[in-house]
Each structure stands twice: as structure tokens, then as C-alpha cells.
C-alpha positions as a printed NumPy array, in Angstrom:
array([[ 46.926, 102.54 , 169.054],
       [ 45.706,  99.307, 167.937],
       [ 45.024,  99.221, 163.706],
       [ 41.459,  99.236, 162.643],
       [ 40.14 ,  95.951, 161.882],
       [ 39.531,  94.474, 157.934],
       [ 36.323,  96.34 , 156.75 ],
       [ 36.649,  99.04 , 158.996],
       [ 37.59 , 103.025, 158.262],
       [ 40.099, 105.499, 159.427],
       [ 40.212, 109.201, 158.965],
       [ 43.907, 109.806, 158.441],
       [ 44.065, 113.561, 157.516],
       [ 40.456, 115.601, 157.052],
       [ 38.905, 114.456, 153.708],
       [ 41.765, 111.163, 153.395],
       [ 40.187, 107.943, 154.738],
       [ 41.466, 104.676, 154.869],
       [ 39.478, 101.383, 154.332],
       [ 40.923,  98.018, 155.614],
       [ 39.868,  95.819, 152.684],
       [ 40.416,  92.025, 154.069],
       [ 41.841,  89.275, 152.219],
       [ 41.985,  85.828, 152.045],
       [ 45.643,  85.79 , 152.151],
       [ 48.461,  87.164, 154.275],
       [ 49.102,  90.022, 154.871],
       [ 45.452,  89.282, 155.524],
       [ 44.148,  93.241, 154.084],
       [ 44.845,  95.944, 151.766],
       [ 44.504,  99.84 , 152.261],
       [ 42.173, 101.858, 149.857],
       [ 41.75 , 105.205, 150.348],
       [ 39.399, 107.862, 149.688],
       [ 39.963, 111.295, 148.941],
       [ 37.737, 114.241, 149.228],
       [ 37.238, 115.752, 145.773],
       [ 35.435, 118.415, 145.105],
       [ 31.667, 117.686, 144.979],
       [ 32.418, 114.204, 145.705],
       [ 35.565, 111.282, 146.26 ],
       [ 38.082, 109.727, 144.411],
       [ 38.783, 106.116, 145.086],
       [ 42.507, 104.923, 145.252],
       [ 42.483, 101.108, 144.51 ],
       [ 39.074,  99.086, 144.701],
       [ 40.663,  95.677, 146.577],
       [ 39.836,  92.454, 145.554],
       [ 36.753,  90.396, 143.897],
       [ 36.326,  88.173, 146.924],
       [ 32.715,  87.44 , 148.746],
       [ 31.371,  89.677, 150.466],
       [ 33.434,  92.913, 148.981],
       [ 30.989,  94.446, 147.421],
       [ 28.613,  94.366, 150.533],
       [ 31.877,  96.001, 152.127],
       [ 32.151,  98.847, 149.599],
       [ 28.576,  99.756, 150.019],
       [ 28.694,  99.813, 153.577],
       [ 31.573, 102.006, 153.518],
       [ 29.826, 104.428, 150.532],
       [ 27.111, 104.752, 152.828],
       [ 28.842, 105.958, 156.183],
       [ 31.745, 107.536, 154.563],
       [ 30.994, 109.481, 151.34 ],
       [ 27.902, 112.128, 153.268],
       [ 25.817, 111.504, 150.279],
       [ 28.101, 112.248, 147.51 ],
       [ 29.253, 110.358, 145.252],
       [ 32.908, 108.575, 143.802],
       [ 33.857, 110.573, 140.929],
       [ 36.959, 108.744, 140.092],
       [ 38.774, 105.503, 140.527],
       [ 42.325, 105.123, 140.769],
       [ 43.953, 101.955, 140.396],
       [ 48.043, 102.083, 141.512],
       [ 48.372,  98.523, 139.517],
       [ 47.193,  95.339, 138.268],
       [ 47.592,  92.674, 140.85 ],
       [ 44.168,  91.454, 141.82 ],
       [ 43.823,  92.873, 145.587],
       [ 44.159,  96.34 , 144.13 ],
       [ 42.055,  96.426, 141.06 ],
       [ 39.717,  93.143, 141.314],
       [ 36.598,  95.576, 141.943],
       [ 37.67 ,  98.474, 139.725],
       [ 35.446,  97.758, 136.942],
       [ 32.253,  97.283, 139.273],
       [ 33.139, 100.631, 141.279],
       [ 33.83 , 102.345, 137.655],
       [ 29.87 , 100.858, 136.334],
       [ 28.047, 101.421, 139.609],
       [ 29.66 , 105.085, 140.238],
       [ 29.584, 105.858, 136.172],
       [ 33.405, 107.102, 137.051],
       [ 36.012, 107.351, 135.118],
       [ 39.007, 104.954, 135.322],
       [ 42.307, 105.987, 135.817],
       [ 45.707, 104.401, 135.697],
       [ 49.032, 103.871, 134.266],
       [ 49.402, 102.792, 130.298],
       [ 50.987,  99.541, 131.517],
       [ 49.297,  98.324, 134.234],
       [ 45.669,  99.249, 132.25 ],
       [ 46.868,  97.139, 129.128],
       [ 48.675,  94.252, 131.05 ],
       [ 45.366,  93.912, 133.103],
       [ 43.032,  94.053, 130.153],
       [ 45.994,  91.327, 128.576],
       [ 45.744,  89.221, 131.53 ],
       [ 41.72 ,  89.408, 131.491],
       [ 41.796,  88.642, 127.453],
       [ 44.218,  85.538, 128.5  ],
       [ 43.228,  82.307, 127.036],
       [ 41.936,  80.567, 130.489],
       [ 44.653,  78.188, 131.98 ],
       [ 47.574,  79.642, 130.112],
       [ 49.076,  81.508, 132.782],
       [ 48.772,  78.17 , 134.968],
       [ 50.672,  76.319, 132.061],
       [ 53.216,  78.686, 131.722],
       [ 54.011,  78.646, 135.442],
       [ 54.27 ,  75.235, 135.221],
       [ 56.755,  75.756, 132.712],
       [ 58.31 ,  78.224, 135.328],
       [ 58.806,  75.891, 137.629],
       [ 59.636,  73.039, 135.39 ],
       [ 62.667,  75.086, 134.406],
       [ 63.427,  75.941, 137.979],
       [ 63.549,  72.228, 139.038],
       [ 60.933,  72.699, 141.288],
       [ 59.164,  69.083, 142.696],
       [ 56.593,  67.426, 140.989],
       [ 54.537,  68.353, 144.073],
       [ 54.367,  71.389, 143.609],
       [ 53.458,  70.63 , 139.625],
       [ 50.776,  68.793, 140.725],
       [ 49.421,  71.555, 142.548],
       [ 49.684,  73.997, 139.937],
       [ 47.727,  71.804, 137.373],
       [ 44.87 ,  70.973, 140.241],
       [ 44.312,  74.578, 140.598],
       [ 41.571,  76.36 , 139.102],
       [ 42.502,  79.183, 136.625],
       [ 43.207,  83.   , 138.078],
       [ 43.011,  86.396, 137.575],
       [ 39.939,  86.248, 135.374],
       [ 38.16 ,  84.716, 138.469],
       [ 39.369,  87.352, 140.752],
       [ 39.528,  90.761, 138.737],
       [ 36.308,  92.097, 136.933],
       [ 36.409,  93.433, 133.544],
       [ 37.65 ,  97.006, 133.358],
       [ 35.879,  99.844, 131.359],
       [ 36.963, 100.174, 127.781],
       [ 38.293, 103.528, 127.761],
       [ 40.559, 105.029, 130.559],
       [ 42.036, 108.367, 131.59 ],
       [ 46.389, 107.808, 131.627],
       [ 48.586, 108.304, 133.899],
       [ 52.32 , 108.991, 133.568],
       [ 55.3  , 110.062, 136.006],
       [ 55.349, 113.646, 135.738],
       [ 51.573, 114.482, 135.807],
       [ 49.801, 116.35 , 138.778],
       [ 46.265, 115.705, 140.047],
       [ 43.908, 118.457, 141.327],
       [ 42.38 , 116.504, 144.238],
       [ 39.851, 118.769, 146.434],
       [ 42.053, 121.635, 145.374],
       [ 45.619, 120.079, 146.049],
       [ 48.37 , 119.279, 143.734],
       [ 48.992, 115.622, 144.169],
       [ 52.034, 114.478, 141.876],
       [ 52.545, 111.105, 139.784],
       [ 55.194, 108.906, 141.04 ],
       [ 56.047, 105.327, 139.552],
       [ 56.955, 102.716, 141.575],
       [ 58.675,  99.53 , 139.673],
       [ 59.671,  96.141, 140.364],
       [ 56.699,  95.105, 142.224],
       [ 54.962,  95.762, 139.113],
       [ 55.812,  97.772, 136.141],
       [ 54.212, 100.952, 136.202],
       [ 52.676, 101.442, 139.656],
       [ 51.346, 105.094, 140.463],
       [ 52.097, 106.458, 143.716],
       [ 50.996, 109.969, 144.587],
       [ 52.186, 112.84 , 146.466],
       [ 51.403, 115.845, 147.87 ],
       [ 53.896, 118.919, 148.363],
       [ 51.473, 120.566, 150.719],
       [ 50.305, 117.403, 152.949],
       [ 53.506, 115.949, 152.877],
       [ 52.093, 112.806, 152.27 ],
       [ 52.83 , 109.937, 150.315],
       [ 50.69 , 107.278, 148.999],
       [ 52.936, 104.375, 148.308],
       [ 50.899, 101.602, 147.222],
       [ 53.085,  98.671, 147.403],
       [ 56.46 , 100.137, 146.803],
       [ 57.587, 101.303, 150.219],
       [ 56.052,  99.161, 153.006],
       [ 56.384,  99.907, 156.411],
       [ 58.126,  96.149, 157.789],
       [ 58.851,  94.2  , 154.954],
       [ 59.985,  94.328, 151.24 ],
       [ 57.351,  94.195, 148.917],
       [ 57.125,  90.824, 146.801],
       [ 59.883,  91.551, 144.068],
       [ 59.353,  88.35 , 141.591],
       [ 60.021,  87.048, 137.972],
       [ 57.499,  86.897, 135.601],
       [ 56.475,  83.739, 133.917],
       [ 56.075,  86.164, 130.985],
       [ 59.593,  87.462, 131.325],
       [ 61.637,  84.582, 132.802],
       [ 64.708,  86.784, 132.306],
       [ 63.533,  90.389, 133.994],
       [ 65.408,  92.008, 136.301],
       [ 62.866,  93.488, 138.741],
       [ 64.931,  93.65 , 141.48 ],
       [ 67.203,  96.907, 139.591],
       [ 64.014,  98.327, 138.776],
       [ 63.004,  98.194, 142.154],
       [ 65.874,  99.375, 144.128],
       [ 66.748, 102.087, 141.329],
       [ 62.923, 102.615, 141.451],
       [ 63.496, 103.758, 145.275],
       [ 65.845, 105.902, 144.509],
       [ 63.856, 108.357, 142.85 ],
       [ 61.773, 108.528, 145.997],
       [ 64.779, 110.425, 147.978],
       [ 63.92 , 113.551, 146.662],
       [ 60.487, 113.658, 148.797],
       [ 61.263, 115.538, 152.479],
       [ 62.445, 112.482, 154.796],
       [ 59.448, 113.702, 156.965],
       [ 56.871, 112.576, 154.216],
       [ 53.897, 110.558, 156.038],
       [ 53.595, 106.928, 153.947],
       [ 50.712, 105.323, 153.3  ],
       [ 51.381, 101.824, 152.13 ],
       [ 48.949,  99.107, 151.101],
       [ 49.649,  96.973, 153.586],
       [ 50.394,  98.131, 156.91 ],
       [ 49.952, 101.264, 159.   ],
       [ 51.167, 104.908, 157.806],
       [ 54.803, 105.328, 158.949],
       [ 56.918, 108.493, 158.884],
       [ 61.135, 107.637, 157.865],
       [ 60.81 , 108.011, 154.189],
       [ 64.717, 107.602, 153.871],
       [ 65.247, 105.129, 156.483],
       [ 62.645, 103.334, 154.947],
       [ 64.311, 102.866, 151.564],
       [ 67.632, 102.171, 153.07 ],
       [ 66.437,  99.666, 155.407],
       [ 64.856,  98.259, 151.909],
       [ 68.533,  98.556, 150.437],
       [ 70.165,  96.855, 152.9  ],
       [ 67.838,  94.007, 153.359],
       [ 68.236,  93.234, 149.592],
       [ 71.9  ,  93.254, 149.841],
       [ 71.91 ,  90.981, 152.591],
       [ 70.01 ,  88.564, 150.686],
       [ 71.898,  88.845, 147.12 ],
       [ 75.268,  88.473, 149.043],
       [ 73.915,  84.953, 151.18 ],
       [ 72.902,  83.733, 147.893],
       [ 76.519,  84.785, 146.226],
       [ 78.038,  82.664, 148.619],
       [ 75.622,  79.91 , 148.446],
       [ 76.304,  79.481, 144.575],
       [ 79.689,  78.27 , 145.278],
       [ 77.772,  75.203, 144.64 ],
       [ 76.007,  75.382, 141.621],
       [ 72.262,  75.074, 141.772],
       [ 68.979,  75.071, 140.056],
       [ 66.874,  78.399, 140.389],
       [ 64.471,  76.428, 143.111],
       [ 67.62 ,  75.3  , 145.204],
       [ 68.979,  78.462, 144.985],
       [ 65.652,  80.157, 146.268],
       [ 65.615,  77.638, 148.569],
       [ 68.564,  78.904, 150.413],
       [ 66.696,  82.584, 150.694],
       [ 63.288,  80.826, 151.559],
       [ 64.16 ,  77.466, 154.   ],
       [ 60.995,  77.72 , 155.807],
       [ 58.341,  78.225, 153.165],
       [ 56.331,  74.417, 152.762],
       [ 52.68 ,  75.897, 151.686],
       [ 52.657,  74.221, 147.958],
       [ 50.563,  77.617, 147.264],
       [ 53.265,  79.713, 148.332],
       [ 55.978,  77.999, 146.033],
       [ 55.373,  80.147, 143.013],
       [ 56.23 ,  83.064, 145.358],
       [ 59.761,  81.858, 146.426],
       [ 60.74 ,  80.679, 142.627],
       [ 59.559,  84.286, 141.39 ],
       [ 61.426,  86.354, 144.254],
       [ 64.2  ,  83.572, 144.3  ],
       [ 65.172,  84.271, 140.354],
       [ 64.611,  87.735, 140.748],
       [ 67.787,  88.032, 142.894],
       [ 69.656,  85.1  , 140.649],
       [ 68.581,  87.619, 137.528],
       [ 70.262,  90.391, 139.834],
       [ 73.565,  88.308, 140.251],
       [ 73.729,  87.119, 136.271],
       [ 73.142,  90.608, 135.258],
       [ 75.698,  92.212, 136.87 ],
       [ 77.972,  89.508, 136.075],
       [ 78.715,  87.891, 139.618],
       [ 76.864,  84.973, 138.971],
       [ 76.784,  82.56 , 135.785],
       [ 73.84 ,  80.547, 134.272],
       [ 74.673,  77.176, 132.648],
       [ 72.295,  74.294, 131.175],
       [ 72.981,  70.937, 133.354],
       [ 73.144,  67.217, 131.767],
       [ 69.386,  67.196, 132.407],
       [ 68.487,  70.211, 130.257],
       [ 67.992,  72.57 , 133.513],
       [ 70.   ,  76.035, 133.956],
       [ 72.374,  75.846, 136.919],
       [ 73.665,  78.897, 138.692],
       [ 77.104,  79.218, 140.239],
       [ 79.26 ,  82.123, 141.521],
       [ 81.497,  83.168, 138.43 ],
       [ 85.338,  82.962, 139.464],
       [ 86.062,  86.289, 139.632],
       [ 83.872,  86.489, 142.844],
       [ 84.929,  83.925, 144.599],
       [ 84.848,  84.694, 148.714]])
């Protein structure tokens, strides 16, 4: 079966829709998904603020909903294709917000952000990583984001915390938190479904984006990630997944394993890469030879010191400053091949 196109709707299970949100960017949509609730339909994730989404959204409120009307918006985290349109969904619906402590304050932080400090400290970022001047240049060319792409959220919000259960139309759906991908990202589940919705934590053919911060240049996402995955193995290895990107796949545990072994693949190429010491771009480099889109450089610095943090952490690699200021990485000797 071929997958619906961007814009268009799915009925996955009765009362559980899925709505192809496009976006200007590879993987070129997110999933949103509606869920029958009651007297009317919660929301999970509102995509991004990009032309034409709102037109979208309407469209779909009109052919989807049967005259009701959204009584809730979720919002799994804060990147900008999942909760650019929350606030306008929250107004127009008069509907409650509701999310995880972290991702609602580091999206209302990110919003309250002084505009072109986030592009300065990346800059920094890659400064630090030795990254060209090219790709400097591009940075400080580039209009500010976030505030340009995300709408202000509502003021007060309803919290959400591993643990809690949701009555949804009359089922128990339980809060699961992804991290690594982002800090705090709700994922829900549903005992008598068997269905997951994974937001971006467990994607059906590749590995989420697991990056650095420029906020916390010495994270290790990666750990929270994979340890993050672990916590899904409880769930029935039958468990339908609906990810944010890509089509609903069954293989819950082969899933995460697959996800395991791809990251270990990658941590031990760049072990024995650092034989030679390197700067964090070099070194991300070697996981990312093919990647020449100066927009897409941010991307491979982030993921490329999130495995480096993995290797310093756990001792198997060792950060030292070179003659010109910048930290080098190299394989610490008790690794050696």
C-alpha cells in the first residue's frame, strides 16, 4: 500500500487518524494524530508554522472531526515540526495545552530567547568544533529561528509526567518519556489497543537525530537515548508504532535493537578512527563523509559530538585542547585496537 500523501488523512484504528503534515525539509512530513475523545478530539502534535498549514489544519477539521470539536492538544516536544502550530490550535479550539514540564518551559525559553542568540551560540558550536569558515558564514547569513517557526504557546498548561494515564474516548492511554532526541518527550500507550505512539523516539528506518546542544556542549544524549529505549521493552513486542515520521510498523523489540546495534556500529568506527586525534568536526566527519548541504552541517557536529560525548564519558576516548586552543579527541591507550 502506497503512504498517503503530505496533507492527506488515514484512519489507522476507528476514532485514531493520521494527518501527513508536509515539510520543507527531509524527511519531507510529520504524523499528527487525532484521537476520538469523548464529545470531541484530542490533537497529538500540531506540525509546523510553515505557509499554508493552517489552511491544512482547517481542511482536515472540516472532513475529519464530524462537527465536533478539538478538546485538547498534545504536544510530544519542542522541536518546531511538532509544536510550531500548538499555540494557534490551543486559541482557535479554546483547548487546553498539554505537555511535559520540560519541553513546555524549554519552548517558552527558546520563544523568550533574545533573537539571534541561538545563531551566535552555534557559531560558537562550531567554532569550537573546527568547523570551516563556510559553514560560519552561513550560520551568520541566516535569519534567526525558532521564534519564526513556533507560535507563542498559551500561558498556562496541563503537565505531563512518566507515570500518568490519559482517559482518551474511554481508554487508558499511559505516559511514556522518550529522551535523547529531546529531553522529556511524551509517548503514549495503550494496554488495550496495543498501540504505541512514539513520536520521534522509535522510528521505523532510521535513528532519530540524537545531537548536542549548543546549550549543553557537554550532554550525553546518546545514554539517554539508548537507556531511554530500554524502558520501552516492557511493552508486548507485538505493540503497533506510530512514529512521526514514517509509516506504523509492528517489531517493537527488533526495532530498538536494530537502534542498538546501529549506534554501536557507529561509536566503534569512530573509536578506531580516533587513533588519530581529531577535532569534533573531523571526527563527525568520519560518521557523516557525504553530508555537503552548509544547512545540514549543524546536524552532523550535533550528532557527531553526541557519540564523541558517548566515548569521553565512558572513558574510551580522551578530550585534549590543541596548540590552537581547539579540543582534540583521541582513543585513550587503554583501548587501543
Amino acid at each position: 500500500m502506497q503512504p498517503p500523501l503530505p496533507g492527506e488523512t488515514t484512519q489507522i484504528l476507528p476514532g485514531l487518524v493520521r494527518v501527513r503534515v508536509p515539510l520543507p525539509f527531509p524527511p519531507g512530513h510529520v504524523n499528527c494524530w487525532l484521537l476520538r475523545d469523548g464529545e470531541g478530539w484530542l490533537v497529538v502534535d500540531a506540525g509546523p508554522r510553515v505557509e499554508g498549514a493552517v489552511e491544512l489544519w482547517q481542511s482536515v477539521f472540516d472532513s475529519v472531526l464530524e462537527g465536533l470539536p478539538v478538546t485538547r492538544v498534545l504536544i510530544t516536544h519542542f522541536h518546531y515540526d511538532h509544536v510550531g502550530l500548538a499555540g494557534w490550535m490551543c486559541r482557535h479550539w479554546r483547548a487546553p495545552l498539554l505537555m511535559s514540564r520540560t519541553e513546555y518551559l524549554l519552548t517558552r525559553m527558546l520563544l523568550a530567547e533574545e533573537s539571534g542568540s541561538l545563531n551566535r551560540q552555534q557559531q560558537e558550536m562550531g567554532r569550537a568544533a573546527g568547523a570551516p569558515e563556510r559553514y560560519i558564514a552561513h550560520l551568520t547569513a541566516r535569519p534567526p529561528l525558532y521564534r519564526s517557526e513556533v507560535m507563542g504557546l498559551p500561558p498556562t498548561y496541563q503537565v505531563l509526567g512518566g507515570g500518568d494515564t490519559l482517559k482518551i474516548g474511554g481508554r487508558s492511554w499511559q505516559v511514556r518519556i522518550g529522551r535523547g532526541h529531546a529531553p522529556e518527550m511524551v509517548c503514549l500507550y495503550c494496554p488495550e489497543l496495543g498501540v504505541l505512539i512514539g513520536a520521534d523516539q522509535i522510528l521505523p528506518r532510521i535513528s532519530p537525530y540524537i545531537g548536542v546542544l549548543s546549550w549543553e556542549p557537554d550532554a550525553d544524549p546518546l545514554a539517554d537515548f539508548l537507556g531511554s529505549n530500554d524502558s520501552f521493552r516492557d511493552l508486548p513486542a507485538g505493540t503497533m508504532v506510530l512514529p512521526s515520521h514514517g509509516e506504523p510498523f509492528n517489531g517493537l523489540h527488533a526495532r530498538i535493537e536494530a537502534l542498538d546495534a546501529h549506534h554501536a556500529e557507529r561509536l566503534a568506527t569512530l573509536t578506531e578512527a580516533l587513533a588519530t586525534p581529531m577535532t569534533a568536526y573531523e571526527a563527525a566527519r568520519v560518521l557523516f563523509p557525504r553530508v555537503v548541504d552548509d544547512s545540514q552541517v549543524g546536524f552532523v557536529i550535533g550528532e557527531g559530538l553526541a557519540h564523541i560525548n558517548r566515548l569521553v564519558t565512558a572513558g574510551t576516548v580522551l578530550r585534549e585542547r590543541g596548540a590552537d586552543g581547539l579540543p582534540r579527541y583521541r582513543r585513550a591507550p587503554t583501548h587501543q585496537g
